[in-house]
C-alpha positions as CSV (number, residue, x, y, z in Angstrom):
1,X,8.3,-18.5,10.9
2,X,9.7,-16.4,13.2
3,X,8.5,-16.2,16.9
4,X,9.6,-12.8,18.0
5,X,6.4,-10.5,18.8
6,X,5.8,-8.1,16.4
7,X,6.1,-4.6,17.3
8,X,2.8,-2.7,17.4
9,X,2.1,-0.2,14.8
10,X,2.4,3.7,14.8
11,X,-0.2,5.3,12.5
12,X,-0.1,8.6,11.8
13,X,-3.1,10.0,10.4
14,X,-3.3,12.9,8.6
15,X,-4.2,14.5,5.2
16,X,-6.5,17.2,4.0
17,X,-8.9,18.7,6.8
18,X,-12.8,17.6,6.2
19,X,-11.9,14.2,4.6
20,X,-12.5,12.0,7.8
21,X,-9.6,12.2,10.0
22,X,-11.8,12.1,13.2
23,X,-14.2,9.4,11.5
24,X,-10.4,7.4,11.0
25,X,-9.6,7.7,14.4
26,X,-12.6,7.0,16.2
27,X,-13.3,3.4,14.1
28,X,-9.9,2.7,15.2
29,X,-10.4,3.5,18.6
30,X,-13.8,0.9,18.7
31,X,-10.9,-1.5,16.8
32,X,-8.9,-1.4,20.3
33,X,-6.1,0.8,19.2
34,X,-4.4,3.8,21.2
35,X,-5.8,6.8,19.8
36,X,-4.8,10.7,19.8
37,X,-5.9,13.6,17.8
38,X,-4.1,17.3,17.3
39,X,-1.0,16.5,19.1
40,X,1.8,18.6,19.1
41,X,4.5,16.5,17.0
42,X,6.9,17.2,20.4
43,X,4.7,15.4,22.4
44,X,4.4,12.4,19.6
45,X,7.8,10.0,21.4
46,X,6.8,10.7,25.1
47,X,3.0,9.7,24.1
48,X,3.8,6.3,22.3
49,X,6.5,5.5,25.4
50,X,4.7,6.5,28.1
51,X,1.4,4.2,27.6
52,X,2.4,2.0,30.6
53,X,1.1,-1.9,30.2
54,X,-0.3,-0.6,26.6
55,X,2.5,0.1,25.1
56,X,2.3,-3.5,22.9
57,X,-1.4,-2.0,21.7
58,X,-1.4,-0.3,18.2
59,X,-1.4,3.6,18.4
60,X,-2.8,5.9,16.1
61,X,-1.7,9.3,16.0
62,X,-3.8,12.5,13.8
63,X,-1.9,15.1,12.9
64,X,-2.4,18.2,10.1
65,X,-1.9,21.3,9.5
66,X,-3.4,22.6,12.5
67,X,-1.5,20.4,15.1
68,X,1.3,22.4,16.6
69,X,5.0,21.8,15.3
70,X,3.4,19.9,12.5
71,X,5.6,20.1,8.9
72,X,5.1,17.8,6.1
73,X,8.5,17.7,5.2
74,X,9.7,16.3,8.1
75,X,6.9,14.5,10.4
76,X,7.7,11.3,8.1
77,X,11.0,11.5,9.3
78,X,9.8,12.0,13.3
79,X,7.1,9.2,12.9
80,X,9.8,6.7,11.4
81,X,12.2,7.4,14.3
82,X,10.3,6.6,17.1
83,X,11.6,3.0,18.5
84,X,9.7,0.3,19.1
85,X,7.1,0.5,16.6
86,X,6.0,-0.6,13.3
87,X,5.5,3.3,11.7
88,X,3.0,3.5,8.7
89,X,1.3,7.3,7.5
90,X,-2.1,7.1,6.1
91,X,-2.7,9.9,4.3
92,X,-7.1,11.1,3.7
93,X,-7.8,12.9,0.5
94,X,-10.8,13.6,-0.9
95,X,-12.0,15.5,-3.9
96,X,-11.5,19.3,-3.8
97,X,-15.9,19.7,-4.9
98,X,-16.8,17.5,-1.6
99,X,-14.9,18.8,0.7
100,X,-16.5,22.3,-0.4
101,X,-20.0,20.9,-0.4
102,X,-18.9,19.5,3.4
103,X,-18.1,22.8,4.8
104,X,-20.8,24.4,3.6
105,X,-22.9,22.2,4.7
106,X,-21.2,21.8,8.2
107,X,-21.0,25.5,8.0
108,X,-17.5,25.5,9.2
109,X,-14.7,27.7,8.3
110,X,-11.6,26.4,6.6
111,X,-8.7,26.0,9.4
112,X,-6.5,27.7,6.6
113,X,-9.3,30.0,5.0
114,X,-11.1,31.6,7.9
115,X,-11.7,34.7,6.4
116,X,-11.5,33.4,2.9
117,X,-13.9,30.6,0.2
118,X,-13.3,27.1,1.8
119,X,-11.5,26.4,-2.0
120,X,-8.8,28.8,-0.9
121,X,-7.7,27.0,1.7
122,X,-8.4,23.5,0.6
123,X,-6.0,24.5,-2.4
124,X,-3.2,26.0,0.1
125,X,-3.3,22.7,2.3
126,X,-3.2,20.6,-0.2
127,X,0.4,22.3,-1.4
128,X,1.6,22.2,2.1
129,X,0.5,18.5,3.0
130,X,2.2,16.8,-0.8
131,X,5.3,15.8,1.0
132,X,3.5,13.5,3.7
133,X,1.5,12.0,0.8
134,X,4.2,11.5,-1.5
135,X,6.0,9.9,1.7
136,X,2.6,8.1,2.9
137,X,2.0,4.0,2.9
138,X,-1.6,4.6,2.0
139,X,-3.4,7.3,0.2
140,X,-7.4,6.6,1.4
141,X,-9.6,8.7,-0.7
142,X,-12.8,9.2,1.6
143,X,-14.9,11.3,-1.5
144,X,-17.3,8.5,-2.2
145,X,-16.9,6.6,1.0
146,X,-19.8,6.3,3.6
147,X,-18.9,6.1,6.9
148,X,-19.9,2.6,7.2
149,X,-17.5,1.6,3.7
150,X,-14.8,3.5,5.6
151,X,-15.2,1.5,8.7
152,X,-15.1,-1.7,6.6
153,X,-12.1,-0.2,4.8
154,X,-10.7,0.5,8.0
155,X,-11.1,-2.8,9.7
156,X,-9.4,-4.7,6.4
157,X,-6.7,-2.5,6.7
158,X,-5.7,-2.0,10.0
159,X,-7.9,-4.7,11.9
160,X,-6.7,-8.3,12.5
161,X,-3.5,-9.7,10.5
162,X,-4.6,-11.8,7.9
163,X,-3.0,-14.2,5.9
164,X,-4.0,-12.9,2.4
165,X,-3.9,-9.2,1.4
166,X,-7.1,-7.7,0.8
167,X,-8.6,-8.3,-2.8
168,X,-11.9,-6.1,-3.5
169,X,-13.9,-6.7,-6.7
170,X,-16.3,-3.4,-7.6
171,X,-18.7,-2.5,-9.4
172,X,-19.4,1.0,-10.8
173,X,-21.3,3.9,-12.9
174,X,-19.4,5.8,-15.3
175,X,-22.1,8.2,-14.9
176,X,-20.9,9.1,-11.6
177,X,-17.5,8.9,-12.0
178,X,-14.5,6.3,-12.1
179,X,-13.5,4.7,-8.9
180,X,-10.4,6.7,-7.7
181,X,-8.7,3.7,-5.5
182,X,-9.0,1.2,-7.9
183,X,-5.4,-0.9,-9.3
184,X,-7.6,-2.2,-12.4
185,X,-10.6,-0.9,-14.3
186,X,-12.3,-2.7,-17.0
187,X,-14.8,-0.8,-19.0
188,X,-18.0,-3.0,-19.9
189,X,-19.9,-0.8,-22.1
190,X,-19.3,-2.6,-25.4
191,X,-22.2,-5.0,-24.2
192,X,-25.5,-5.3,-24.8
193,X,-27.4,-3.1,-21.9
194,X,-30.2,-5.4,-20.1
195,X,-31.9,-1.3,-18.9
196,X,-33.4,-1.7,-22.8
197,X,-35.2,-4.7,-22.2
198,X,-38.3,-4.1,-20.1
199,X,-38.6,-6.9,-18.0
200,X,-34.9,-6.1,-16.6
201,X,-34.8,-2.6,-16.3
202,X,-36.1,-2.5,-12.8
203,X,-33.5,-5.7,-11.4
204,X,-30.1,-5.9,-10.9
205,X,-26.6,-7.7,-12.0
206,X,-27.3,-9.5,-8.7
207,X,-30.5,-11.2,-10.3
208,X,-30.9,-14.4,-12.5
209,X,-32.6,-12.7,-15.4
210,X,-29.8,-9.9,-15.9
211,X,-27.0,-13.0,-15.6
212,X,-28.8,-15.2,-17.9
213,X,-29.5,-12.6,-20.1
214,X,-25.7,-11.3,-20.0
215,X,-24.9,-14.9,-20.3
216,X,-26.4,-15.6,-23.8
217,X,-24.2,-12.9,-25.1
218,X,-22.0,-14.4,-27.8
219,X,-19.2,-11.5,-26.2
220,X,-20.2,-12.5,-21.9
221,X,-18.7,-15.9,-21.8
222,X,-15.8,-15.0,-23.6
223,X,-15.0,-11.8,-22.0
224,X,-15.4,-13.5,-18.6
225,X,-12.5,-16.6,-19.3
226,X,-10.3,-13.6,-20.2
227,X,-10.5,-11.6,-17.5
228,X,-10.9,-14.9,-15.5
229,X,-7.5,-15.5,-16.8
230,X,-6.1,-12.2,-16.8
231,X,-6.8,-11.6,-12.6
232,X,-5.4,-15.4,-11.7
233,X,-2.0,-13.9,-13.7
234,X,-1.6,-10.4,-12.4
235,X,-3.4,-10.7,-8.3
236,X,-0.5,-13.0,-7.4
237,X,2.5,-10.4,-9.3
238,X,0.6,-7.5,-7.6
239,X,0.9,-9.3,-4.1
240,X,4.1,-10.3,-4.7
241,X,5.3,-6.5,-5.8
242,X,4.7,-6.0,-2.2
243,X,0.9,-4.6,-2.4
244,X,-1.1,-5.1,0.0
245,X,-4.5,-4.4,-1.7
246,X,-5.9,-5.1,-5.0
247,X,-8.8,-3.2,-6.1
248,X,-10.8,-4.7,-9.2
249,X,-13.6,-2.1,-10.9
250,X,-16.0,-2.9,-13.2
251,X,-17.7,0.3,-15.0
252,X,-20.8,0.2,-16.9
253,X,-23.0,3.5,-17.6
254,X,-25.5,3.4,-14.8
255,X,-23.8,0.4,-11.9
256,X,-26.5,-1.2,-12.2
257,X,-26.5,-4.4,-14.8
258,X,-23.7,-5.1,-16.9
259,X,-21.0,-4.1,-14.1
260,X,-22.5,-5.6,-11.4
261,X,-23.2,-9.3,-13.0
262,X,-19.7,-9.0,-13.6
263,X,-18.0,-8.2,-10.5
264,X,-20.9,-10.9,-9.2
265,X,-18.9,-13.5,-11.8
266,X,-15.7,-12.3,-11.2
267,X,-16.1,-13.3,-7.5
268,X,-17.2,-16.3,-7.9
269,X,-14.5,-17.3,-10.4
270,X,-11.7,-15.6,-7.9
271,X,-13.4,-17.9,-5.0
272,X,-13.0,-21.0,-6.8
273,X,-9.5,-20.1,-7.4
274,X,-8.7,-19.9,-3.7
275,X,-9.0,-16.1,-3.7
276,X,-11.1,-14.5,-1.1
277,X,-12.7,-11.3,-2.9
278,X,-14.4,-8.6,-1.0
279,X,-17.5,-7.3,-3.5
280,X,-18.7,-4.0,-3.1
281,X,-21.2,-2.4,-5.4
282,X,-20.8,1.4,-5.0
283,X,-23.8,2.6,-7.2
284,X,-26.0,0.0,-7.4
285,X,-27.8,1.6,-4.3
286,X,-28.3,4.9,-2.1
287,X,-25.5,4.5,0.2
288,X,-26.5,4.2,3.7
289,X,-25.3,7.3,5.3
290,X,-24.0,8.9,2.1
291,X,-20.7,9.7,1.8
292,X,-18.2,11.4,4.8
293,X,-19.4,14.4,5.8
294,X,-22.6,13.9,4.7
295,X,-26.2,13.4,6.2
296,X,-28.0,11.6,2.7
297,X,-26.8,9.6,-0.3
298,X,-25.8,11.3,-3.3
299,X,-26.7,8.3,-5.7
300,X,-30.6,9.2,-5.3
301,X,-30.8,9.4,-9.4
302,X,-28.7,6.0,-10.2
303,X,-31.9,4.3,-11.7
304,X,-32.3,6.9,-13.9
305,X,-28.8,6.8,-15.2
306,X,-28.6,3.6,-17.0
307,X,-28.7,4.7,-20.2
């Protein structure tokens, strides 16, 4: 292994307005890096060389459409010419319905649609910004993020180097929609749903009932050594294709049961595999915080979707 420092890392952050840009930057910032928001992109060199005794911390730059000189087809370009540095673009989207329902309930004008619907400029931005994503290292979709999942997101990505990259195992509702960042989904509907049986409707895929009861499924034990089988093959060719995260998904109707026990099995098979598997269960509970750009959860009526 080579012992030449690395360089430290130029992030630019950018992406559509509303989707968490200043929620990015700030988590970073408590992470230790060099921050800077809305600056001019002729400014960008003379801020990353002119840090004095910092200039071996990790800057973070946010840029968009309303940061002066800013153009999507060529910031990529500026960011990846700037010596010294490890350059990466992370690029925020979110879905076109919550960034609406955010500035309306912000009750702040669209920096592109100030005397127009919040959609209008939401679509025009998003046509102007495609060439930074298409040219980004990361595409983060924030829509059903809270802002403590983002921070967590956040720190695996862009905190300490580690060794591994980053393997999360989810679990999901269908009910509320697939799970936009994940690499692989596997659809668990076809088995038997523990919300019919009384005594199990009101736990979890985290409890023993629902596992044993999952687990005395001719179809669970089965279904698990394939998938068991199927992640030890592909993880490893996905990490060696150069990605950096792995997302796993597990969908039942409600996220509550059948998805969950699985994702619960899943890690523990992954573990004792020498895998080290992040679990996140996005609908099994109101998420604390609700999603970015929110002030509640919007998962209040998961227990009544498992069905």
């Amino acid at each position: 292994m080579s012992d030449e420092p690395r360089s430290p890392r130029l992030l630019l952050v950018t992406g559509m307005s509303g989707a968490g840009k200043s929620s990015v930057l700030d988590a970073l910032e408590d992470m230790g890096w060099d921050t800077v928001d809305n600056l001019p992109t002729d400014l960008l060199e003379g801020f990353v060389g002119g840090r004095g005794d910092r200039r071996m911390v990790s800057a973070a730059v946010g840029m968009d459409t309303r940061s002066r000189g800013f153009d999507a087809h060529t910031v990529p370009e500026l960011i990846r010419s700037i010596p010294g540095v490890t350059p990466e673009i992370l690029y925020l989207d979110c879905a076109t319905a919550e960034l609406i329902r955010r500035y309306d309930e912000t009750r702040r004008r669209h920096p592109l649609a100030s005397d127009q619907p919040a959609e209008e400029g939401i679509a025009r931005e998003r046509a102007l910004t495609a060439p930074v994503r298409d040219a980004a290292d990361t595409v983060l979709d924030t829509t059903d993020l809270s802002p403590a999942e983002l921070r967590d997101e956040l720190r695996r990505r862009y905190g300490d180097d580690s060794d591994q990259p980053v393997l999360t195992v989810m679990s999901f509702a269908f009910a509320h929609g697939i799970v936009r960042t994940a690499d692989l989904v596997f659809d668990l509907r076809f088995l038997p749903n523990p919300h019919w049986v009384d005594a199990l409707r009101p736990l979890s895929g985290e409890d023993s009932p629902v596992q044993d009861y999952l687990a005395a499924q001719p179809s669970w034990g089965e279904t698990m050594d394939r998938l068991d089988a199927l992640l030890n093959d592909w993880i490893p060719r996905y990490w060696a294709a150069g990605k950096s995260y792995v997302t796993v998904a597990f969908g039942c109707t409600g996220g509550r049961h059948r998805s969950v026990a699985a994702a619960v099995e899943i890690a523990r098979r992954l573990r004792r595999s020498g895998f080290a598997p992040i679990v996140r269960h996005r609908d099994l509970a109101p998420a604390s915080g609700g999603p970015i750009g929110t002030g509640s959860a919007d998962n209040a009526e998961a227990g009544e979707l498992n069905q």
